[in-house]
KEKOL-195042 format. One line per 2 residues: their letters; for each residue z negated, y negated, x negated of N, C-alpha, C, O. Coordinates in steps of 0.2 Angstrom, whole numbers, plus 5000, padded with zeros to 4 digits. Atoms other than C-alpha are relative to their C-alpha. Layout:
a> Z,Y,X,Z,Y,X,Z,Y,X,Z,Y,X | ...
This chain:
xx> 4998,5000,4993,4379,4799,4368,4999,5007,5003,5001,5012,5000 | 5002,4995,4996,4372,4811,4381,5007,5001,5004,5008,4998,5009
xx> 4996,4998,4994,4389,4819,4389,4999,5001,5008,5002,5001,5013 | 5002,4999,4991,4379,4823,4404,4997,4995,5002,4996,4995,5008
xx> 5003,5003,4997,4370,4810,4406,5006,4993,5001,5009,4991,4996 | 4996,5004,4996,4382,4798,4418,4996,4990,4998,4991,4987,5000
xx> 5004,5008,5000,4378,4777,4412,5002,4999,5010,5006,5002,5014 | 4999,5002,4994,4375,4767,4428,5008,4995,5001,5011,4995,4996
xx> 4992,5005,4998,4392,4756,4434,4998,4994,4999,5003,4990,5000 | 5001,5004,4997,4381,4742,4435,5001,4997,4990,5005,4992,4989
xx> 4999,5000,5007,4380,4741,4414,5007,4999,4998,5008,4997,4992 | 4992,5000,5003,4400,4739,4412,5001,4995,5004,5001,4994,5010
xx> 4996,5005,5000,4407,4723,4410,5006,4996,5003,5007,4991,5005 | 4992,5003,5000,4426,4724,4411,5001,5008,5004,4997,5013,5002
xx> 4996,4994,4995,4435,4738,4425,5009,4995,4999,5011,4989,4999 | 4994,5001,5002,4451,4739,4420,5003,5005,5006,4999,5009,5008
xx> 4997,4994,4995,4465,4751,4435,5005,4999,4994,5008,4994,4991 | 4997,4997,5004,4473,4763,4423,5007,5003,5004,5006,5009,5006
xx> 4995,4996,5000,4491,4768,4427,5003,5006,4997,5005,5006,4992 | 4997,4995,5005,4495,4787,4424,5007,4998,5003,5010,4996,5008
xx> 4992,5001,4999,4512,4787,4420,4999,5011,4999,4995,5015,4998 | 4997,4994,5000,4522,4805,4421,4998,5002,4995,4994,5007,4995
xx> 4999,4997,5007,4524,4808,4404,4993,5001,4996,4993,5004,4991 | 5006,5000,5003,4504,4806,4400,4999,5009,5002,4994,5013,5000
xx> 5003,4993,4995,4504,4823,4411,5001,5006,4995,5005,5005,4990 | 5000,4999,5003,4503,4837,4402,5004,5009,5006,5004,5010,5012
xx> 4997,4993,4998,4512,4857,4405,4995,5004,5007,4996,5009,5010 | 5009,4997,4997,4494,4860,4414,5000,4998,5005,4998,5001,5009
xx> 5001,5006,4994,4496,4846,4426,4994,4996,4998,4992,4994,5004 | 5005,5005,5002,4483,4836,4420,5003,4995,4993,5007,4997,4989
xx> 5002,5005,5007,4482,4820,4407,5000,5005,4995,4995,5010,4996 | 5003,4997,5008,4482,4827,4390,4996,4995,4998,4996,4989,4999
xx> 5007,5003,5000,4466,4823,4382,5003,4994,4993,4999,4989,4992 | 5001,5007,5004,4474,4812,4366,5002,4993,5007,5000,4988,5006
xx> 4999,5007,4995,4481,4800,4382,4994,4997,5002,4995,4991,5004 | 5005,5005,4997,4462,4797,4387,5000,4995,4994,4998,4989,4995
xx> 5002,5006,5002,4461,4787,4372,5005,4993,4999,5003,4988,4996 | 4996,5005,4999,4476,4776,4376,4996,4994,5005,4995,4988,5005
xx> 5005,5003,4995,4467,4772,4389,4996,4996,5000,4995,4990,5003 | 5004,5005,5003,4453,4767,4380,5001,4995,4997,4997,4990,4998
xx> 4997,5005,5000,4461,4756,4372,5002,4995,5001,5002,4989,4999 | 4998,5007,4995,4468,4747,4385,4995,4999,5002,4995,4993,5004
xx> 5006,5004,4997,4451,4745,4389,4997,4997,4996,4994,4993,4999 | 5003,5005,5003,4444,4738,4374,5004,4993,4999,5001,4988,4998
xx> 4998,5006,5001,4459,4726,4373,5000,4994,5007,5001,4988,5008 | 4998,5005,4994,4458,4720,4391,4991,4997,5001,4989,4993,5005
xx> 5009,5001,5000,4437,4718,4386,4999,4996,4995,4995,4991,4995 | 4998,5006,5005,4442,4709,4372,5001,4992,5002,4998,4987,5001
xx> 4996,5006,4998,4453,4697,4378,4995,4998,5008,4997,4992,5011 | 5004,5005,4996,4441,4693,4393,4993,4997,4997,4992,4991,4999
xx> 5007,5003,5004,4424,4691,4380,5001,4995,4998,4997,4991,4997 | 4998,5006,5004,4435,4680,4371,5005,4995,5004,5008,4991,5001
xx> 4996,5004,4998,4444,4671,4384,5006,4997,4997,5007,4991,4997 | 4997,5003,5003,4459,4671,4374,5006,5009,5001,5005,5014,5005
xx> 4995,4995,4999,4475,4685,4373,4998,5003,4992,4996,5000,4987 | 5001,4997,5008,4472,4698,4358,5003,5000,4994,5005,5005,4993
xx> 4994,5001,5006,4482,4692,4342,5000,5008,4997,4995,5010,4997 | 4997,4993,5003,4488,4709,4335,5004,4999,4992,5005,5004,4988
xx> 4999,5000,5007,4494,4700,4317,4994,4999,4998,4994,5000,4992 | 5007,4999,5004,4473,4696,4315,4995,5005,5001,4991,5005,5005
xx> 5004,4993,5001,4464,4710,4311,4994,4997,5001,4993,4992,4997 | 5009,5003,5005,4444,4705,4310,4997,5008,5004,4991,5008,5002
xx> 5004,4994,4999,4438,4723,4319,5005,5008,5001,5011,5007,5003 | 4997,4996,5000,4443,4742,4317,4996,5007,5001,4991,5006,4998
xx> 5001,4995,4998,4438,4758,4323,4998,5002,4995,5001,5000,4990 | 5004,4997,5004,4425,4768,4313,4998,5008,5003,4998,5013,4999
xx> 5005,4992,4995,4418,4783,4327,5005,4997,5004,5008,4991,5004 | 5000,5000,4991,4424,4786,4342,4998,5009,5004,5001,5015,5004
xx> 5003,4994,4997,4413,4800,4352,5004,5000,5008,5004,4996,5012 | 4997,4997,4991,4422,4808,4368,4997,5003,5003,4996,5008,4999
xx> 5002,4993,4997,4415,4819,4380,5006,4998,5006,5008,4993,5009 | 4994,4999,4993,4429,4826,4392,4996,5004,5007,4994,5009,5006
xx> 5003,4999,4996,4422,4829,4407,5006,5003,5006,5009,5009,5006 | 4994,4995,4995,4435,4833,4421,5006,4996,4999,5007,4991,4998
xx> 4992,5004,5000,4454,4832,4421,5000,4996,5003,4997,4996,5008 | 4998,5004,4997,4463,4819,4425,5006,5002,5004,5009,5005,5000
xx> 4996,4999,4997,4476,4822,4437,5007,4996,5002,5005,4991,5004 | 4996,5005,4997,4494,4815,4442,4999,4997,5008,4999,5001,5014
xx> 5002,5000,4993,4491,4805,4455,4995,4998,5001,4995,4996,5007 | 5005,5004,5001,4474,4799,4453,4999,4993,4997,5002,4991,4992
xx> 5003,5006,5003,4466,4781,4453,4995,5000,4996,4990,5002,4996 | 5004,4998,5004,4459,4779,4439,4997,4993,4997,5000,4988,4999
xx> 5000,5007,5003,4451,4765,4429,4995,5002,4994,4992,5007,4993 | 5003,4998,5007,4442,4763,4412,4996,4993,5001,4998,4987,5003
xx> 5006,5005,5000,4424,4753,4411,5000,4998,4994,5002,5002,4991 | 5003,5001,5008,4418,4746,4395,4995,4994,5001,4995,4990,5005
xx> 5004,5003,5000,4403,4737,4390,4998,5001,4994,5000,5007,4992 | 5003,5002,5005,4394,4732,4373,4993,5007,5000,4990,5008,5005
xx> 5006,4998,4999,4380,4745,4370,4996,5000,4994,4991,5003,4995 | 5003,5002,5003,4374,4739,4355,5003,4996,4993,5008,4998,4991
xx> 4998,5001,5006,4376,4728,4339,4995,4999,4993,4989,4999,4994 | 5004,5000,5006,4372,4728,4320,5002,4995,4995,5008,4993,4997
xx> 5000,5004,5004,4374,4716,4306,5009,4999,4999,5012,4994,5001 | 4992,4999,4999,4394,4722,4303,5004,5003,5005,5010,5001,5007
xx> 4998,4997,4995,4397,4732,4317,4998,4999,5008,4992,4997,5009 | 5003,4999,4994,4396,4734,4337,5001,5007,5005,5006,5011,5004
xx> 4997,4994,4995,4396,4748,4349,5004,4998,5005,5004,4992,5005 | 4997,5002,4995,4407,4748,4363,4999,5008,5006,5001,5014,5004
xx> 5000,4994,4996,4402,4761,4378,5005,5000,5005,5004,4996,5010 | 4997,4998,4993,4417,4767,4390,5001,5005,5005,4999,5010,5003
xx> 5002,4995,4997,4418,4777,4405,5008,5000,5004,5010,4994,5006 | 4993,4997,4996,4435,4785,4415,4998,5002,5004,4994,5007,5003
xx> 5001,4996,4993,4433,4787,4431,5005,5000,5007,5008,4994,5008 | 4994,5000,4994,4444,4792,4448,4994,4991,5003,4988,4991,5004
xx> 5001,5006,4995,4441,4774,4456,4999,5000,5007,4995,4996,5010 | 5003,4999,4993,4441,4781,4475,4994,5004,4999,4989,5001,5001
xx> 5003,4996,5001,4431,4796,4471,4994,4998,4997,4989,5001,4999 | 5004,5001,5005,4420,4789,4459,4997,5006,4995,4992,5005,4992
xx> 5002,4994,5005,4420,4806,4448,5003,4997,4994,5008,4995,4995 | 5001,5002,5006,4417,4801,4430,5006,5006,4997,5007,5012,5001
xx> 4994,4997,5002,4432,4809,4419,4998,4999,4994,4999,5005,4991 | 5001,5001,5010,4427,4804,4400,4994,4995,5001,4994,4992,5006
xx> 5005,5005,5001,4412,4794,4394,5002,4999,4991,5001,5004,4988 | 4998,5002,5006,4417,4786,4375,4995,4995,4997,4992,4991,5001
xx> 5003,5004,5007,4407,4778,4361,5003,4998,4994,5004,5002,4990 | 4994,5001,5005,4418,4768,4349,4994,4996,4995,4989,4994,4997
xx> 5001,5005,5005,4412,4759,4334,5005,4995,4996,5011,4996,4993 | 4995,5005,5003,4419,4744,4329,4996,4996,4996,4991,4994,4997
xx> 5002,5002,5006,4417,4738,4311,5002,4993,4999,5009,4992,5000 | 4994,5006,5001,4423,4719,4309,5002,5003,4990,5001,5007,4986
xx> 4996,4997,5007,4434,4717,4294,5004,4996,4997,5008,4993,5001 | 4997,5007,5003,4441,4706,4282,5005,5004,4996,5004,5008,4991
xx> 4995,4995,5003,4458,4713,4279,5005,4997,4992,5010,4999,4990 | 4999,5001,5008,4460,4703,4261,4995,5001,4997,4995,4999,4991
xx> 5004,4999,5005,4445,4710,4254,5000,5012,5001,4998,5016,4997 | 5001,4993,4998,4448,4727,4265,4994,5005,5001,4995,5011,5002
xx> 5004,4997,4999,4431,4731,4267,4997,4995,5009,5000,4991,5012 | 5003,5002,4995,4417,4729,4281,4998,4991,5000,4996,4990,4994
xx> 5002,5007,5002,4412,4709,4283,4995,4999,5006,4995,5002,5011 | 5004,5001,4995,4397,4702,4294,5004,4998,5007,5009,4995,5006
xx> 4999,5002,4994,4400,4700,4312,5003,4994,5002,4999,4989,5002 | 4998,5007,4998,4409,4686,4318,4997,4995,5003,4997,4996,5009
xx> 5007,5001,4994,4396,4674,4325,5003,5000,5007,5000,5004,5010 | 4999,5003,4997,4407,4668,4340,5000,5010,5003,4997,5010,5009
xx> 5000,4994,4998,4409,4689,4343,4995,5001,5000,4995,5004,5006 | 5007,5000,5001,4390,4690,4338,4997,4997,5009,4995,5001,5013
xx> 5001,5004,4995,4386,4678,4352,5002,5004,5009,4998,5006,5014 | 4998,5000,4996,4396,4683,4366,4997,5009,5001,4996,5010,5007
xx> 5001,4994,4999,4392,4702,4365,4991,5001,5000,4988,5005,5003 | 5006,5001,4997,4373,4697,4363,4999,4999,5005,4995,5002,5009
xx> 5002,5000,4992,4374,4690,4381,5001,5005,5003,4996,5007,5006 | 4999,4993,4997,4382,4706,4387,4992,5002,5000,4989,5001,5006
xx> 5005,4996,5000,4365,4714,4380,4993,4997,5003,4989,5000,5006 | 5004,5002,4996,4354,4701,4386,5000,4999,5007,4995,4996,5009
xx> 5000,5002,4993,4359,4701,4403,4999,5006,5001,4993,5006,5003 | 5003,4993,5000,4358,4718,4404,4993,5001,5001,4990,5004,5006
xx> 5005,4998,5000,4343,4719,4399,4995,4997,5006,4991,5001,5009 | 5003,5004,4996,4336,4705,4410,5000,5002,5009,4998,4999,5014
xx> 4999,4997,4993,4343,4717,4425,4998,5006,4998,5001,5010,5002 | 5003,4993,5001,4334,4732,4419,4992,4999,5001,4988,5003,5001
């Protein structure tokens, strides 16, 4: 992931509006930067639960965090609309990417740009397991539709 290089808005899937709360704020007056990844977060689970049309069970594990690359780009401030994008930017046999991006929502100034890796995962053998097709499937359309507008 290029920090400087801005993805288009057109590429993200799921916009999530992020609520800063008080307490995210930091002595500086800005967001402290572990809070952007709450954030993120909430954006993969609100990206989740829209690809899967379903609400995210939290007792079934099948995927877990591996990377996650940050670039911090501008503080976030109390008092900004803010919202977290997310979109698929690539998958592999066991794993997928997930590309997200913070940005003030009036403004449109980009605040964090994120790269997670998500391993699926079979928590009775505790290792990596292939892709889930139905996750497999739905995260290929992402990629194909994309492409098919590029």
């Amino acid at each position: 992931m290029n920090p400087h290089e801005i993805p288009s808005l057109e590429i993200f899937v799921n916009r999530l509006p992020i609520q800063v709360r008080f307490s995210d704020v930091d002595v500086v007056g800005h967001v402290n930067n572990i809070v952007y990844f709450a954030y993120y977060d909430t954006g993969k689970a609100a990206f989740m639960a829209e690809l899967l049309h379903r609400k995210v069970s939290w007792k079934e594990v099948d995927t877990v965090v591996a990377n996650v690359d940050c670039a911090f780009i501008s503080p976030i401030f109390w008092g900004e609309k803010i919202e977290v994008l997310t979109t698929c930017s690539g998958i592999h046999d066991k794993s997928f990417r997930l590309l997200q991006m913070l940005r003030n929502s009036e403004s449109g100034e980009v605040k964090s740009i994120c790269e997670t890796v998500m391993v699926s995962f079979d928590p009775n053998t505790q290792t990596a397991a292939p892709l889930n097709p139905e996750w497999r499937q739905k995260l290929e359309a992402i990629l194909q539709k994309r492409d098919i507008h590029n």
